[in-house]
N, C-alpha and C positions, 0 to 999 in steps of 0.2 A: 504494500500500500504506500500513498505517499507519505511523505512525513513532514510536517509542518511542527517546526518549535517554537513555542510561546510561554515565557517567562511573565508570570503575574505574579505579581506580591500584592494581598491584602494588608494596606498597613494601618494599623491603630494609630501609632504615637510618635510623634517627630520631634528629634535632638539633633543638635550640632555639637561636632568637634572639629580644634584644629586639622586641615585639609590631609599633614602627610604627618601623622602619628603613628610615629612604626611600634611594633608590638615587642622591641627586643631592646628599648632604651627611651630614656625619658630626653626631651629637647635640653641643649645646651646653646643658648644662642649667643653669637659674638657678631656684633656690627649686623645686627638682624639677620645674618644666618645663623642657621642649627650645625656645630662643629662635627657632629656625627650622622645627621644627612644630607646634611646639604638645602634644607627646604627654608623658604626665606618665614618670617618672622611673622610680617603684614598677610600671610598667604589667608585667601580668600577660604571662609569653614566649610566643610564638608556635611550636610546633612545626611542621617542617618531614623529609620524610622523602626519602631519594633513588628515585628512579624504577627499574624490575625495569633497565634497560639503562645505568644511570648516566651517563643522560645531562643529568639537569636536578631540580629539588628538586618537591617539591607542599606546599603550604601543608595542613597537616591537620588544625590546632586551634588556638584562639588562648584555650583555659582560660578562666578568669572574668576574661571582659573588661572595662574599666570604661571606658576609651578611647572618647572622644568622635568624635576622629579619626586613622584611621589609615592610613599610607602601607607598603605592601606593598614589600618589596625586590625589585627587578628579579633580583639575583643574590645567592647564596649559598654560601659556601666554591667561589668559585671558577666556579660555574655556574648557569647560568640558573634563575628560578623560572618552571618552564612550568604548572602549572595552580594553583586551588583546588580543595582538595579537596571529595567530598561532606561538606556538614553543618559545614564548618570554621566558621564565622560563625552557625549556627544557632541562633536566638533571645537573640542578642546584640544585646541589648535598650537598651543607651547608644549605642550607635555611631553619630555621625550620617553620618561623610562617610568613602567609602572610595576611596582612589586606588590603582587596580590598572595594574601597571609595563605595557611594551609586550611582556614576554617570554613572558606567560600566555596560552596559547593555547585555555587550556578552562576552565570554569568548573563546580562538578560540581552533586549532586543535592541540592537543600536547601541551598547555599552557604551562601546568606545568610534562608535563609527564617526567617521570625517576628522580623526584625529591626524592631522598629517604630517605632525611632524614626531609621530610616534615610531620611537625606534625596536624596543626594546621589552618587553614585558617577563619578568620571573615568578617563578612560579619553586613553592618549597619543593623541598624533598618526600616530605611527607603530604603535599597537597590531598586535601580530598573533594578537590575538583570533578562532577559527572557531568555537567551540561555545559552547552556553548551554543547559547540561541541567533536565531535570524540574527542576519545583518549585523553581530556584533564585534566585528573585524573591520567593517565593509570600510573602502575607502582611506586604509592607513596604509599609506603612500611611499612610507619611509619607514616600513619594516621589511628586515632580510631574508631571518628564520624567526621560526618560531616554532617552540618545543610545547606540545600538545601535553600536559600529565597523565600517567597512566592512573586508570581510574576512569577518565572520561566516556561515557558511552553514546553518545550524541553531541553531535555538528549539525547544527541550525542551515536553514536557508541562504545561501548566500554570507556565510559565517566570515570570509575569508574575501569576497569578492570584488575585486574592481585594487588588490592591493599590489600593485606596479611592481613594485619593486624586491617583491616577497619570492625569493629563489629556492628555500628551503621549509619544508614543515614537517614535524615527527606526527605521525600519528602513532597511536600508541595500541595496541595488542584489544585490550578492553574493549573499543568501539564495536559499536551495535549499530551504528543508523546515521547516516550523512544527510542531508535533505538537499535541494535542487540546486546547483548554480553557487557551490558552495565555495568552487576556487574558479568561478571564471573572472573572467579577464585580470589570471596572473599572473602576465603575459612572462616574466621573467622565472615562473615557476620552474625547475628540473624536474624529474621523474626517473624514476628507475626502472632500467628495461629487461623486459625476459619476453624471450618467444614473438611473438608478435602483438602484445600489449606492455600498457603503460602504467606505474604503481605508485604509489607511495607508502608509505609504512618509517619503521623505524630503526635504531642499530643494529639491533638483535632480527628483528625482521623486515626487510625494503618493500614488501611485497604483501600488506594487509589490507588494502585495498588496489583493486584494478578498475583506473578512471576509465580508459577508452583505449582502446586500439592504436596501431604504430599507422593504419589504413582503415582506406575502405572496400580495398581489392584485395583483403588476406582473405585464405580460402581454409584456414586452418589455428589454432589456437590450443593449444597445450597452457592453462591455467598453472602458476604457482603453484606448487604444495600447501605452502604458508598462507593461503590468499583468504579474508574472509568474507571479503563484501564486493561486489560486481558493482559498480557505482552504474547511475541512472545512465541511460540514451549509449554506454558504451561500445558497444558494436551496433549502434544502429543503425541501417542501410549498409550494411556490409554484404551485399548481394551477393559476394562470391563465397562467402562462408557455409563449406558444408559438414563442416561437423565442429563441437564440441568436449572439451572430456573439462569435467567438474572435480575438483579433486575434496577428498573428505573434508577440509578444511573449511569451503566456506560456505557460512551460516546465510548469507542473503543476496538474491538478485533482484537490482534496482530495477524500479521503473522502465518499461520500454526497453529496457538493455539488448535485446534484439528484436526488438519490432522490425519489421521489414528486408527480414534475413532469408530474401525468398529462395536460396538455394541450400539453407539448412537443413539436413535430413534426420540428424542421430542427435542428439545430445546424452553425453554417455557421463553417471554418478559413480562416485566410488561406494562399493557395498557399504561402508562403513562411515558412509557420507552423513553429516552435522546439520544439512540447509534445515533452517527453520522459515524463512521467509521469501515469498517469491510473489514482486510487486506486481502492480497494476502494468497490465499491457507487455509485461516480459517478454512474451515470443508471438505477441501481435500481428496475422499478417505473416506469419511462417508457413509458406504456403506448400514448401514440399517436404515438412516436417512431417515424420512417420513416428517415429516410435518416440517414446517420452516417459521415462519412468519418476513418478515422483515416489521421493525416501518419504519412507513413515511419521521422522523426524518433523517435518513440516506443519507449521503451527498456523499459519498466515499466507493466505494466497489471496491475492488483487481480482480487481476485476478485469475482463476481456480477457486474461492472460491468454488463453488459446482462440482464442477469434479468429476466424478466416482462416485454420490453418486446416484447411478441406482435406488435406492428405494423412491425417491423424490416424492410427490404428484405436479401435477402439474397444472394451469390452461389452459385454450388454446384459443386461439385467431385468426384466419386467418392461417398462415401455422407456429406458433410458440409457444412456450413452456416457461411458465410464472411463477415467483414467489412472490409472494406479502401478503400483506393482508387481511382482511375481507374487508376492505375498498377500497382497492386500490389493485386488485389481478393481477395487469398486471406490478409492479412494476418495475421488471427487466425479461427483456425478458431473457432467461438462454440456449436457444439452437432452432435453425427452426425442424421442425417438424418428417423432412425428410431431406436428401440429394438431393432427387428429385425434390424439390420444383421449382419453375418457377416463382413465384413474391410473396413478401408479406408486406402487408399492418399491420404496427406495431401500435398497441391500440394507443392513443392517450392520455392514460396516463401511458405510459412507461416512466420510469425515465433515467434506465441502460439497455443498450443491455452489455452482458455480454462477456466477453473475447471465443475466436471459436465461438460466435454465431451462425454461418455460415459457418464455416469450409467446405470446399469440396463440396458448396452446387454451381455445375458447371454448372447445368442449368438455375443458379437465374438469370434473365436478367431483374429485376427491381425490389427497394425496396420504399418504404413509410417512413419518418423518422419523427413524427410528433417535433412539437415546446416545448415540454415537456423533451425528451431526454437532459440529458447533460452531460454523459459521455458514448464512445464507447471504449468497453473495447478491450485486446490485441488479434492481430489476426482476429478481429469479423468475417470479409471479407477475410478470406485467399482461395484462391484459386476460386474464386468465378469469371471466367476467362471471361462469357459470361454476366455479368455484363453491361446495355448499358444506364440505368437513374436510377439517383439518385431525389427524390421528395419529395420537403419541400412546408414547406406553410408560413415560416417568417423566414427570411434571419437573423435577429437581433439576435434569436436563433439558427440558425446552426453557427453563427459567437461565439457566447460560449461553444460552444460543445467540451470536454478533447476529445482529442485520446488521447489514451493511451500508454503512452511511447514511441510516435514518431511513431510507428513501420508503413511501408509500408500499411501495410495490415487491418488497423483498419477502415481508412476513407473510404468507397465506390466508394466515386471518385476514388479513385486509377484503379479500373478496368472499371469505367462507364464511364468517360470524362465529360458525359454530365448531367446538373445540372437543374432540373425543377421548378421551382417558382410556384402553382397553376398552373400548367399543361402548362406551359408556360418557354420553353429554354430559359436557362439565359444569354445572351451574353455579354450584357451593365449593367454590375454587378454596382449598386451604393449603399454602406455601408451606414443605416438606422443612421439618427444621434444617435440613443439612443445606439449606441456602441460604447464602449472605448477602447477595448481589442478587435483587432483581433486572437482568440487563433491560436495555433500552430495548423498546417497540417489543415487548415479551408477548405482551397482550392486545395490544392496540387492535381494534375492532371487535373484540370478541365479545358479541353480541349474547351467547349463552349464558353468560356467568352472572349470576345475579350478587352474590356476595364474595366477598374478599378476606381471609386472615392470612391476615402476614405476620409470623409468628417471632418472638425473641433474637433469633440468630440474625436477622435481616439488618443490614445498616443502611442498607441504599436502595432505592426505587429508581429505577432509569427514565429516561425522556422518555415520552407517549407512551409509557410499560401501562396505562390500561387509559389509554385514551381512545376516545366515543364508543366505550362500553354503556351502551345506551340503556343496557338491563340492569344495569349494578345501582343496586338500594343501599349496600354496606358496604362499610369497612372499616376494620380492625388493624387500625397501626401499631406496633408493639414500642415499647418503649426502646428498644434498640437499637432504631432509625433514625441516624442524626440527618442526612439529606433526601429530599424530594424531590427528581429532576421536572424540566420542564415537558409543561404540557402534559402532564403523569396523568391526571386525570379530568384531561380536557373535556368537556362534552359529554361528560357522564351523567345524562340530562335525568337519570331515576335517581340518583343520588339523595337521600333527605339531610344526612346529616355526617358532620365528620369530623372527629378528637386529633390536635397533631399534638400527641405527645411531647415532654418537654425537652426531650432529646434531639428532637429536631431544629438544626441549628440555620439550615438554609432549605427553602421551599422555590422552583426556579419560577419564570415566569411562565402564565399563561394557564397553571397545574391546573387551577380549578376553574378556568372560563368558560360559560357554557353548563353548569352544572346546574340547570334552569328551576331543577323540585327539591335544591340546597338550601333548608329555613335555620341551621343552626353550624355555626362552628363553633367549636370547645379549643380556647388558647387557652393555657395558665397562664397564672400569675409567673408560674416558675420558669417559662420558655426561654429558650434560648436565641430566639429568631431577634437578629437585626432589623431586617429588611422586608418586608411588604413589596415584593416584587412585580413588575408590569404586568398588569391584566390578571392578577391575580386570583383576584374572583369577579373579574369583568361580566355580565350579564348572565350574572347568578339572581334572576329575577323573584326569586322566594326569598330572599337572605332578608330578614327582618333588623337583624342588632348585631351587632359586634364588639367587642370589650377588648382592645389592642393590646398586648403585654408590654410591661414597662420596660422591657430589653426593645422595644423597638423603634428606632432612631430614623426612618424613613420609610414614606407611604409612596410606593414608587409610580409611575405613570399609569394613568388607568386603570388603577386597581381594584376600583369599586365602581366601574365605568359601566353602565344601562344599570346597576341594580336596584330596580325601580320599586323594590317595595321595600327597601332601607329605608327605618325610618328613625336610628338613632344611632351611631358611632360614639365610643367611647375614646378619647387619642390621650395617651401618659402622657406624662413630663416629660419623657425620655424622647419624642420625636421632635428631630430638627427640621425638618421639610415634608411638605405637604405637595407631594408632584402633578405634573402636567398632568388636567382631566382626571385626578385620583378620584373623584365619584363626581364627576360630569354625569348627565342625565339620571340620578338620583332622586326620582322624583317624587315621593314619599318622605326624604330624609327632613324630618324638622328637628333634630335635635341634636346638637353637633357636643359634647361635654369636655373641656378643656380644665388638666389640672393647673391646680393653681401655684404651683412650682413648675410652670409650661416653659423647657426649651427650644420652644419654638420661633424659628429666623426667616424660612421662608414659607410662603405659597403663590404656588407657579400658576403661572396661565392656565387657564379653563378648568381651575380644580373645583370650583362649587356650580362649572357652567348648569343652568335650564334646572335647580334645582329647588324648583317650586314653592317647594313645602315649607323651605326654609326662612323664617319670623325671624332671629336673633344671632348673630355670632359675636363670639367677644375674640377682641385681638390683644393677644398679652404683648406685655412689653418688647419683651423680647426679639418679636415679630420687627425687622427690617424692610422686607420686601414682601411686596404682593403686586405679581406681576398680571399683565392686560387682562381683562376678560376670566379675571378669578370667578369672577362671581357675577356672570354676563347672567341674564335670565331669570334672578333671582328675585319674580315678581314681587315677593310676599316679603321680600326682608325688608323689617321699616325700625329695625337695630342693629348698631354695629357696635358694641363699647368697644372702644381702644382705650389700653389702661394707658399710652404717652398718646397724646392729642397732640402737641406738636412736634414741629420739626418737619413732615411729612412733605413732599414734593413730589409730583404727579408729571411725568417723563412720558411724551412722545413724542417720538422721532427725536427731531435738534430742540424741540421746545419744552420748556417746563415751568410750572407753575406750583405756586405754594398752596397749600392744603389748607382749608379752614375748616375744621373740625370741630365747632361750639355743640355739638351735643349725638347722641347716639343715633338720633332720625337722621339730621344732616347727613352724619358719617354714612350710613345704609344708601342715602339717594345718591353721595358722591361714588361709592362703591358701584354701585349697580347702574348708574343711569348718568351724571357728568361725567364724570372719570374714568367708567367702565375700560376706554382702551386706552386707558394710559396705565403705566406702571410705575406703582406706586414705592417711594423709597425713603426713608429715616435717613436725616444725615443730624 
């Protein structure tokens, strides 16, 4: 698959320290430099912010740098500094030499990019360095070599790229995954040569990854021994290549790596071959590609990877078309038999049904999915209209099953509804303790299931795992699930009511919109949820009341958006922002309750729009902004107390005007009807 790397830090708490605080000596400054590193005196501070679990700092800005050289503190108030942040270093254009401590275990998006006049970066001995995301080399102009530590298992997008002058880089043994365009344009790069491809690697081995080809006219290729990663697009269009030999060593072929290798015939594995992964489009368009053994080893297979390669030998099975080994020849199911097909019953030791598996197959009205599958590739089930049961025989297993990139069309449920257990409709669905992970799209469409426990052992729900289960009355969250993906339970329009335990720390966007016969949600007092995420119970048209927990610090956009029989929100102390449309069309809600220790600063555009019912809001202090069209429509409000009456100034466009505020009516008519599109600001 491809691989995109994204470095996010949630951060709580923001501190400063001196910019090059090395972790192995206190500053000794003489005539404003430091006699033992060198960093000047005046140097511009380095902010550092604490991690969401307080357990270590992230490096997040180091302001207008001027710092030639600068040594990163291993530790901070106490605790480790474990990453750089995205962009900390970004186009911090003096700096030549950076020594990063052994406690930074990631390095994020754009670090250090557009540093150009970076020479040099070290890295300890004992580093425990694993990541190196997008673009965080990109653009440093005036680096040579650069020594990779071992430990690291991923290289970012473009990690390396567009760096001129960079002729040398170790990669190091550990690596697991490079992402796209990671060392282009650099152009001064070397490589070490074997056989008819290009490497890089390290002392001890040259040869840990194979970028590309010495041509595109070699007709023959002998891999490394040592080699473990086939990097993306590398023999691609190499039309004269007709054979392959893979040697045990390596673990993954990139993306495309032979797409359009139309004179490939063999591709030949070592018995005691390692590959676990083999990406998107790998031998795409191989069109005189015959025989293909994939190792059992194989955890991760792309989509198209055998597309158009019409010359395919294949095994066959019930009404479907197989590629495997001597041992296991039913491995991945690779395409049904026919378009005509009418039900099929998939081997029982299929691993992967493979991306269109099923494409167009419109008369399939029942499939077999045995307990062995664990990933359905993209599309499998597309168009597969007359689709009417989906039949497993261990729940514990379909509850681990990858679809594949979310899409619609991958999970069978999407056109069956209906879910058979051992020949037996699933209705009173209860998750097998021995699952932790409900993955993504588990259940999405299944129409059967009217009730849900999800039992102790569970921590995670996945994205749409039972969205537009339009049957489902219950469910039973256990206390064990600290996250909700989104969309989880979109559109689960029988739904009445629903407890999120106080374990639950993040609920995504979207879970509950649409869950139209939803009159009760159960928050504690004790939860642990920050955030009120988008749309979160958007045109939940039954939802009468609400009582927010005092852990929650932002109601995010559209969250209470059509729920038009709200007719009271309770909001803690503890929320700072009231977002765009948070219960726009709310047209019930007359009773808004604000504590009276309210930290409350902002509310954004269209957050009380058309919201009828509403007679009274009081604006505490605290409250700053309230931006256009907060409270557009809000016929019926003829109160507004604001506990600061002055100061206010009413902003639009280039023009602005001061607020007179003499009494609670005023306030309501300026709100809703002078002022409505202007945005209102405290100075």
């Amino acid at each position: 698959m491809k691989k995109v790397f994204l470095v996010v830090f949630l951060l709580s708490t923001l501190f400063l320290i001196t910019s090059c605080g090395d972790t192995n000596h206190s500053h000794n400054f003489e005539n404003g430099v430091c006699t033992v590193c060198g960093v000047n005196e005046d140097s511009i501070e380095m902010s550092f912010a604490l991690n969401d679990d307080g357990t270590g700092y992230v490096l997040t800005d180091i302001g207008e740098c001027t710092d030639k050289k600068i040594f990163i503190p291993e530790s901070f108030k106490g605790l480790p500094v474990i990453a750089i942040g995205n962009s900390a270093f970004e186009k911090c254009t003096t700096v030549q030499r950076i020594t990063i401590p052994d406690s930074v275990v990631s390095i994020g998006v754009d670090a250090f990019s557009q540093c150009t006049a970076l020479k040099r970066v070290n890295f300890g001995e004992n580093s425990q360095l694993t990541a190196i995301a997008d673009s965080a080399f990109s653009e440093c102009t005036s680096i040579k070599t650069f020594e990779i530590p071992d430990g690291v298992t991923s290289i970012g997008s473009g990690a390396f790229s567009s760096c001129t002058s960079l002729t040398g880089i170790t990669i190091p043994d550990s690596i697991e995954c490079i992402g796209f365009d990671a060392f282009i344009n650099c152009t001064s790069l070397i490589y070490n040569l074997y056989g008819n491809a290009k490497y890089l690697g390290n002392k001890n081995n040259s040869f840990v990854v194979l970028t590309e080809s010495i041509s595109k006219n070699i007709n023959f290729c002998m891999i490394h021994e040592n080699t473990k990663i086939i990097y993306h697009y590398s023999f691609r269009n190499c039309e004269s290549l007709t054979s392959i030999s893979i040697p045990e060593s390596l673990t993954s072929i990139g993306y495309a790596a032979f797409r359009n290798c139309s004179s490939l015939t063999d591709v030949y594995f070592d018995r005691n071959s390692q590959l676990t992964n083999i990406d998107d489009e790998a031998f795409f368009n191989c069109i005189s590609l015959k025989n293909f053994t994939i190792p059992d080893t194989v955890t991760s297979i792309g989509h198209t990877v055998f597309s158009n390669c019409i010359s395919l030998n294949y095994a066959v099975y019930d009404e479907a078309l197989y590629i495997g080994s001597t041992e296991n020849p039913y491995f991945l199911l690779a395409k049904a038999r026919s378009t005509d097909i009418t039900s099929c019953h998939i081997h029982e030791k299929t691993r992967f049904i493979h991306s269109a598996a099923f494409v167009n197959c419109t008369e399939l009205t029942e499939v077999t999915i045995p307990s062995n599958v664990i990933k359905i590739g993209l599309a499998a089930f597309e168009r597969c209209i007359s689709l009417k049961a989906v039949n497993i025989s261990d729940v514990e297993a379909w509850c681990k099953i990858k679809f594949d990139r979310l899409s619609n069309t991958c999970n069978p449920l999407i056109y069956a509804g209906n879910l058979y257990l051992n020949g037996n409709l699933v209705t009173e669905l209860i998750i097998p303790q021995t699952v932790t992970t409900i993955k993504n799209s588990a259940f999405r469409n299944c129409t059967s299931i009217t009730s849900v426990t999800i039992p102790e052992s569970v921590t995670y729900i996945g994205n749409f795992a039972f969205q537009n289960c339009s049957s489902l009355t219950s469910v039973t969250i256990s206390g064990s699930v600290t996250s909700i993906g989104y969309s989880a339970f979109q559109n689960c329009s029988s739904l009445t009511s629903v407890t999120i335990p106080d374990s639950v720390k993040s609920i995504g966007n979207y879970s509950f919109e649409g869950c139209s016969s939803l009159e009760t949600v159960y928050l504690s007092e004790n939860s642990k949820l920050q955030s009120l995420e988008t749309r979160i119970f958007a045109k939940c048209t039954s939802l009468k009341s609400i009582i927010i927990p005092d852990s929650v610090i932002s109601i995010g956009n559209a969250a209470f958006y059509d729920c038009s029989s709200l007719e009271s929100v309770t909001i803690p102390d503890s929320v700072t922002s009231i977002e765009l449309s948070a219960f726009e069309d709310c047209s019930s809600l007359g009773s808004i309750k604000l504590g009276g220790d309210s930290h409350l600063n902002k509310i954004a555009s269209c957050a009380f729009l058309n919201c009828i019912s509403l007679t009274k809001i009081n604006i505490p202090e605290t409250v700053n902004t309230i931006e256009e069209k907060a409270f557009y429509g809000c016929s019926t409000l003829t109160s507004a107390v604001f506990e600061i009456t002055n100061g206010w100034v009413a902003i639009n466009g280039n023009n602005s005007e001061s607020l007179y505020l003499p009494n609670s009516l005023v306030a309501a008519n300026r709100l809703t009807s002078t002022f409505v599109n202007s945005e209102w600001r405290r100075e």
